[in-house]
Every structure is written in structure tokens, then in C-alpha cells.
C-alpha positions in Angstrom: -2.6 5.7 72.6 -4.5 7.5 69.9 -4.7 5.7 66.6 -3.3 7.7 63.7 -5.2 8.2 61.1 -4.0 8.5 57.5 -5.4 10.4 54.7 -5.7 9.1 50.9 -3.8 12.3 48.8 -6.5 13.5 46.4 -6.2 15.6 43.6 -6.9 18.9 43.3 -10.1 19.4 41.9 -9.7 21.4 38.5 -11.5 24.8 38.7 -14.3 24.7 35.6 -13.7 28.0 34.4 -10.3 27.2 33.8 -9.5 25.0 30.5 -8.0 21.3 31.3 -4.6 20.9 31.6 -2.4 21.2 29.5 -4.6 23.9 27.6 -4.7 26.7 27.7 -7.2 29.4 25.5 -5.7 29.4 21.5 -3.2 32.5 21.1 -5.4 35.1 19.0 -2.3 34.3 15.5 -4.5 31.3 15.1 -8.3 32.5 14.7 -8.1 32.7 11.9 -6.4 29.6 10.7 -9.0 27.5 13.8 -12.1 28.9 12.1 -12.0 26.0 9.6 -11.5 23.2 11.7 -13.7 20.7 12.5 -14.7 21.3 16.7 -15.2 17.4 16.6 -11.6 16.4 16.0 -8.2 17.0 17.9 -5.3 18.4 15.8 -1.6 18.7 16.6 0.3 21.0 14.7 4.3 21.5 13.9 6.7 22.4 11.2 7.8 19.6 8.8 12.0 20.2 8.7 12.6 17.6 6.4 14.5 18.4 3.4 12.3 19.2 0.4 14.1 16.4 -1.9 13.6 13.7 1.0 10.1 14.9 1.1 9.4 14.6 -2.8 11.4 10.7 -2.5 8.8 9.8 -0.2 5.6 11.3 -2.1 7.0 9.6 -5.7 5.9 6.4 -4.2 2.3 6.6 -3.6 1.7 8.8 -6.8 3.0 5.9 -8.9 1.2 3.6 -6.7 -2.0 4.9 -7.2 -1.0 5.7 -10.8 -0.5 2.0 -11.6 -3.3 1.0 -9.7 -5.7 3.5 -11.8 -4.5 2.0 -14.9 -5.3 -1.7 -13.6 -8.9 -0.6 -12.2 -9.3 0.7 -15.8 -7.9 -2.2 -18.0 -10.0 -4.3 -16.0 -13.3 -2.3 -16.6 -12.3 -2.2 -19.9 -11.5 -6.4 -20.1 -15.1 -7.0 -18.0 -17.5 -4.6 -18.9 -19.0 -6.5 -22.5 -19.6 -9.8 -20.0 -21.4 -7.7 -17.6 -23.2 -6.0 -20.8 -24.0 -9.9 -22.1 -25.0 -11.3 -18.4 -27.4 -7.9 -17.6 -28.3 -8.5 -21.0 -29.5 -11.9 -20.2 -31.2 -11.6 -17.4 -33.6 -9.0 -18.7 -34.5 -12.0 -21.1 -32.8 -11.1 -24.2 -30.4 -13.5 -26.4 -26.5 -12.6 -25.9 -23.6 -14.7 -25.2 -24.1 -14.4 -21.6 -27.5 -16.9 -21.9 -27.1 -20.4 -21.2 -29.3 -23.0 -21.6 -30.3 -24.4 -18.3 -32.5 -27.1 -20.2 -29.6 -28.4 -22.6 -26.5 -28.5 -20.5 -25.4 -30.9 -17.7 -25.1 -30.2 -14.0 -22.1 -29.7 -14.2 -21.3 -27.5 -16.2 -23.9 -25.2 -14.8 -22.1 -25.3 -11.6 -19.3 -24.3 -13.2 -20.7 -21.2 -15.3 -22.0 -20.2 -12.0 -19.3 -20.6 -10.1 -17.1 -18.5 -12.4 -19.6 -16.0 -12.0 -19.8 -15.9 -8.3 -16.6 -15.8 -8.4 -16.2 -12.8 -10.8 -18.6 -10.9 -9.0 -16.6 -11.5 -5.8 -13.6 -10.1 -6.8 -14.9 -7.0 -8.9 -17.0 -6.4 -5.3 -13.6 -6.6 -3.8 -11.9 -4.5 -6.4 -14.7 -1.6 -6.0 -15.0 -1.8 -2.4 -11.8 -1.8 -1.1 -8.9 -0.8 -4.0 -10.9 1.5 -5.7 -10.9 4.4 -3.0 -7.3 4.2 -3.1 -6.7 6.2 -6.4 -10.1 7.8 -5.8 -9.2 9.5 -2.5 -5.6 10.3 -3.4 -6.6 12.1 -6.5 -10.0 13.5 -6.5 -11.4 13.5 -2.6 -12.8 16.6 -1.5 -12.6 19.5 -0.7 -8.5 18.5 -0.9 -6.5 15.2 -0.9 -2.4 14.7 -1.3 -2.1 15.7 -4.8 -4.2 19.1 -4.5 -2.0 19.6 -1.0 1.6 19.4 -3.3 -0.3 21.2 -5.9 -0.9 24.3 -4.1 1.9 23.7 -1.4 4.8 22.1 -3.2 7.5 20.8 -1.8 9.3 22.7 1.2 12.2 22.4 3.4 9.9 23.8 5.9 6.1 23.2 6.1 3.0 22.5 8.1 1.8 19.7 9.1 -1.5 19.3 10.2 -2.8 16.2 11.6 -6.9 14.7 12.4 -7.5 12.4 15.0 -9.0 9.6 13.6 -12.3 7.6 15.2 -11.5 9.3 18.0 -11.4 13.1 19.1 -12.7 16.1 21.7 -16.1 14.2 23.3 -13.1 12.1 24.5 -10.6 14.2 25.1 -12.3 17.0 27.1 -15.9 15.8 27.8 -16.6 13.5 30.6 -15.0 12.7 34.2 -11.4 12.5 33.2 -10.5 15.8 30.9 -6.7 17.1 29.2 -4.3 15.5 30.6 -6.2 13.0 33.2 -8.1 11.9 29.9 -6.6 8.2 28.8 -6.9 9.0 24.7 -4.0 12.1 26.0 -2.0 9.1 27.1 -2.9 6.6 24.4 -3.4 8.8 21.4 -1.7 12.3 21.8 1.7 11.9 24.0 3.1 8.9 21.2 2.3 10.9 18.4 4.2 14.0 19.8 6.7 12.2 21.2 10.5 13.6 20.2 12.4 10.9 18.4 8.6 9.7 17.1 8.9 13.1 14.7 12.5 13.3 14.5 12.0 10.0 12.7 8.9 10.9 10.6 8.0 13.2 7.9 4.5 14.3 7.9 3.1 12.1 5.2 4.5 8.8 7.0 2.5 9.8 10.2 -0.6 8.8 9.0 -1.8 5.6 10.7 -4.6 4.4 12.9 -5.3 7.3 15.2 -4.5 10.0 13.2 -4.6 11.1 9.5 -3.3 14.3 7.8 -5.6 17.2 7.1 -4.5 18.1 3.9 -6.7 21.4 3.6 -5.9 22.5 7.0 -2.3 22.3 5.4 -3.3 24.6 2.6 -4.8 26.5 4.8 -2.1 27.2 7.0 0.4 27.7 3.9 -1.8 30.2 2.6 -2.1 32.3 5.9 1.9 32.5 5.4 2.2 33.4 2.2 -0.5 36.2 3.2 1.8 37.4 5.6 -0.7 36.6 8.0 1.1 34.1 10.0 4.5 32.9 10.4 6.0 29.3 10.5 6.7 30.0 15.0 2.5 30.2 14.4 2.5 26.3 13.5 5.1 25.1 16.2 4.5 22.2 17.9 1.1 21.8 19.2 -2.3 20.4 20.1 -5.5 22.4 19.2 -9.0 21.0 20.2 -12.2 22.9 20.6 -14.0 23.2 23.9 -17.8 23.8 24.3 -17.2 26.2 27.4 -13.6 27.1 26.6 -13.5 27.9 22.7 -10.3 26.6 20.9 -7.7 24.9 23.5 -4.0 25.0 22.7 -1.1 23.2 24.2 2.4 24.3 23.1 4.2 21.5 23.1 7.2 23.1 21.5 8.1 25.1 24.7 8.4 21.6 26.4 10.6 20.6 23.6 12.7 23.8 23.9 13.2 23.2 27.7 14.2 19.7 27.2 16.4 19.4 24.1 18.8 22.1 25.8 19.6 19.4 28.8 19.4 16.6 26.2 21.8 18.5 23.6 24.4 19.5 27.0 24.2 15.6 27.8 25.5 14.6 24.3 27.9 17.2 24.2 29.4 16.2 27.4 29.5 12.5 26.6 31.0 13.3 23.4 34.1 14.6 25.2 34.2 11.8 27.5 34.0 9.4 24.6 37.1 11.2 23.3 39.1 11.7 26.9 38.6 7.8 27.2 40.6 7.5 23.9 43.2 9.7 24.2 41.6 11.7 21.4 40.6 14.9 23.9 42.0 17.2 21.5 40.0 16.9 18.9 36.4 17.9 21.1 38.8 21.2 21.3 39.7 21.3 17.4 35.8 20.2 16.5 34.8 23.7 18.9 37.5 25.7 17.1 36.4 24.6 13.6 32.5 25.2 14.0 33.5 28.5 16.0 35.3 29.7 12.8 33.0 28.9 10.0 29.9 30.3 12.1 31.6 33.4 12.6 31.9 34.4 8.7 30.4 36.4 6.8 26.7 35.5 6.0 24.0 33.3 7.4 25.6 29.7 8.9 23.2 28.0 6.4 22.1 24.3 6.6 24.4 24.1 3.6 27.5 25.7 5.3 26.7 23.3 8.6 27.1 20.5 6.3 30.8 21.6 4.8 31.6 22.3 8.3 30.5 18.8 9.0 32.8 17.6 6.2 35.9 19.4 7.8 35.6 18.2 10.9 34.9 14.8 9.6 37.8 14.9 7.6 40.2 16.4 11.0 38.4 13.5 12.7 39.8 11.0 10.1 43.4 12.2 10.1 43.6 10.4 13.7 41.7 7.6 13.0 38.5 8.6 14.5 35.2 8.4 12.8 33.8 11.0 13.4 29.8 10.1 12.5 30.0 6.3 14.1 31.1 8.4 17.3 28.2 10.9 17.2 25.6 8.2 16.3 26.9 6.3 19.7 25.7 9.5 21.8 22.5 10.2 20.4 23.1 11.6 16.6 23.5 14.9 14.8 20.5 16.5 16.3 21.1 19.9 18.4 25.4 19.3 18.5 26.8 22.9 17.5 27.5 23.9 14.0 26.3 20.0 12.6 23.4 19.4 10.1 20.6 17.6 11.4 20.3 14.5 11.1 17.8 14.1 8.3 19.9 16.7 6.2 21.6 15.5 3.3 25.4 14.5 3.3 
């Protein structure tokens, strides 16, 4: 009997004159926003929905941070620079109270001057080396750092947010055996920092961590390009740009994926929502929530986030008549995000 033979399944190889997978060649909108980057780093793009107060809570804290800590770095320049002044003083050979004499004092005590000293010198090297780029590159990095990026940009419900890969970018992304999507910095660095409930979570300035950093004059940038009129905000969707030698600039739309999959998500909560209520008896109220956001959608002018969140209220409130909460139950299926005529779930209420 002939002895079967089995194959291993290979892959495909990928066609070079195609780009990588999941790229694909940068829509045209963006030339002119691309042109700036740096071809050495990956970015990934999307629009900030935060509200603009939430966003200006969050920023307050490292401006007074770095306020505080610029005062300190200065009272302490202040406090040490005359002993500095006296020791330098010193050491060129010159009588100030920084001289001791070696000849006249005990052994002691010169270990303990010198100690003191090393010591000093220590913590000032400290000081300088690692707390003093703090205030330094939050106020005055260039060619832009935080404060020039709310200067110029302000504070939005809806902005751009541009992020840098950090130690790490396109000559390991796309160069070598493994490219895109085979690559393993896709998998370890770009897929959990696009991740849904990752940016749900997060406004942009919190996503700053050890693989990637904001790019605050990309952020400009891209502000700049709107007000222009030269882009829009659908421009700045959800994405991944990162240049190719052979290719040009690569683009992955991540927000189509998001699209596709928050629609079955969203149909999922929606269902288990009624469910929840069918198990309590409460089945009429999934019909009186549909009836309420039907009716306040449906008047005159735009169904603004601020309408969605009186239309939250009422609900809440016919919720609460039968002795249903009405936010506990839509935090046990997944939250305000995507269910019909609510806020989202970062919105104020």
C-alpha cells in the first residue's frame, strides 16, 4: 500500500511589489500632512472624543507638576549656587569660605567636609540629570512640546492624536524576513495600542508610555491642515502610517475594522439588554427605553451629545419608577458605548 504523504501548509509568499499586509499605499488627503514625519518611526493616528473639560482635568496636573517642580530646581540653584561659587573659588587657589585647611583640622572632620560634598554633588548630578528635563521638555522642547500643542490647539471635544513609536519603529516593522503583519513589533507594539477598550479608556495624553510617545507637532500639524480646510477630522481616523523604502507611506485603516466590529458588538449589548430585562419581568421598559430615544431623536435639530444625555436622564428616571437602575444594568452588558440615543461613556452626566 502506498504510503501517504502529507504536506506542511505554507504561506503564501507575499508578492514584493505589493505593500505588507495590512498596508496598503497612504490615501493622497494625507500628503500633505506625511511630508513632515519622520520615515524612521511608526505612527498611528485617530480622533481624541473625549470631552474638552475631561481633557483640560487631565492636562492641569502635569502643568502644575512641572510648575512646582521649576520653582524647586530654582530655589535650589538659588540656595547652592554661592557654595559652588566658594568651592570653584577654592580650588583655583583663592581664599573663600569654601577653603579648609587640610594641615589644621583632624581626620575626621575632613571626612566629613568631604563627604558632605560628595554628597552634594551627588544629588545636584541627580537633580540635573534626571528632574531637570522634566520642566525643560514640557515647556521649552523643540520644535513643540505639550504646552506649545494646547497653545496652538486648545482644548477640543474632538482632536488628533498623533502618536511616535518609541526605540522602536519601520527597520522593524517592514524591513527584514517577517514584514506588516507577520512582523512580531505588529503584535507586541501596534495591535495593544489600537486595541478598542485600550482607547476607549484613554485620552491621548495618558497614552504615552514605553513604546510609544505623542508627537506633539504632528498634532499641530494635523489641526492646522483642518482649520485650512485642507483636511477633515474622517482624514485622522483610526490608523497606522509608516513609511516604506519601496512603497512610500503605508497606511492601515484601522477604523474600518472598528466600524465592522462595533456594529456586532453594539447588536450583542442591545440584545442582552432585553434579555436582562425579560429575565426580570421588566420587558417593557426595553420597549419604553426604544420609544423614548425614538422621540427625542426625531425633533427638531441635531440629536446633540447634550440632548443624548437628557435623553439618558429620562430614561434613567422611567427606569427608576420600577425600581430598575438603569446605569448598573447597562454597565453589566458592556457600558454606554454604541447603545441608541445614550451618551458615551466618557460624556459628562
Amino acid at each position: 500500500m502506498a504510503r501517504a504523504t502529507s504536506k506542511k501548509a505554507t504561506k503564501p509568499l507575499q508578492d514584493p511589489r505589493l505593500p505588507p499586509p495590512p498596508f496598503t499605499k497612504a490615501p493622497e488627503a494625507l500628503e500633505a500632512f506625511v511630508e513632515s514625519l519622520d520615515r524612521a518611526h511608526v505612527y498611528i493616528v485617530h480622533v481624541d472624543r473625549f470631552p474638552a473639560a475631561f481633557k483640560k482635568r487631565i492636562f492641569t496636573v502635569p502643568v502644575l507638576l512641572n510648575i512646582v517642580i521649576a520653582a524647586l530646581l530654582v530655589w535650589r540653584l538659588y540656595a547652592v549656587l554661592p557654595t559652588y561659587l566658594a568651592i570653584f573659588t577654592s580650588v583655583i587657589g583663592l581664599e573663600s569660605p569654601a577653603t579648609v585647611d587640610t594641615a589644621g583640622q583632624t581626620k575626621s572632620h575632613l571626612a566629613w567636609v568631604l563627604t558632605k560634598r560628595v554628597a552634594m554633588f551627588m544629588f545636584d548630578f541627580v537633580l540635573c540629570r534626571f528632574i531637570l528635563p522634566w520642566p525643560i521638555t514640557f515647556f521649552l522642547e523643540a520644535p513643540a512640546n505639550p504646552c506649545y500643542w494646547r497653545i496652538k490647539v486648545g482644548f477640543r471635544d474632538q482632536e488628533v492624536a498623533v502618536r511616535i513609536s518609541r526605540d522602536w519603529g519601520t527597520e522593524e516593522l517592514l524591513d527584514g524576513v517577517k514584514t506588516g503583519a507577520d512582523s512580531p513589533f505588529f503584535t507586541t507594539r501596534v495591535l495593544p495600542a489600537i486595541e478598542r477598550n485600550y482607547m476607549r479608556q484613554k485620552t491621548a495624553y495618558l497614552m504615552m508610555g514605553k513604546d510609544w510617545d505623542l508627537d506633539f507637532g504632528a498634532m499641530v500639524k494635523a489641526h492646522r491642515l483642518i482649520d485650512d480646510k485642507k483636511n477633515s477630522l474622517k482624514d485622522f481616523e483610526k490608523s497606522v502610517l509608516a513609511y516604506s523604502e519601496q512603497h512610500g507611506w503605508l497606511y492601515w485603516a484601522v477604523h474600518k475594522l472598528d466600524e465592522e466590529g462595533e456594529e456586532e458588538e453594539n447588536r450583542k449589548k442591545i440584545v442582552a439588554l432585553k434579555d436582562r430585562l425579560t429575565v426580570m419581568g421588566k420587558e417593557s421598559l426595553f420597549f419604553r427605553w426604544i420609544e423614548i430615544v425614538q422621540y427625542e431623536s426625531s425633533r427638531p435639530g441635531d440629536f446633540t451629545p447634550e440632548r443624548q444625555v437628557e435623553t439618558y436622564k429620562k430614561v434613567q428616571q422611567e427606569f427608576e419608577k420600577h425600581g430598575v437602575d438603569f446605569r448598573e444594568l447597562l454597565e453589566k452588558v458592556g457600558g454606554f458605548d454604541g447603545m441608541p440615543g445614550l451618551p458615551a461613556s466618557q460624556a459628562p452626566m
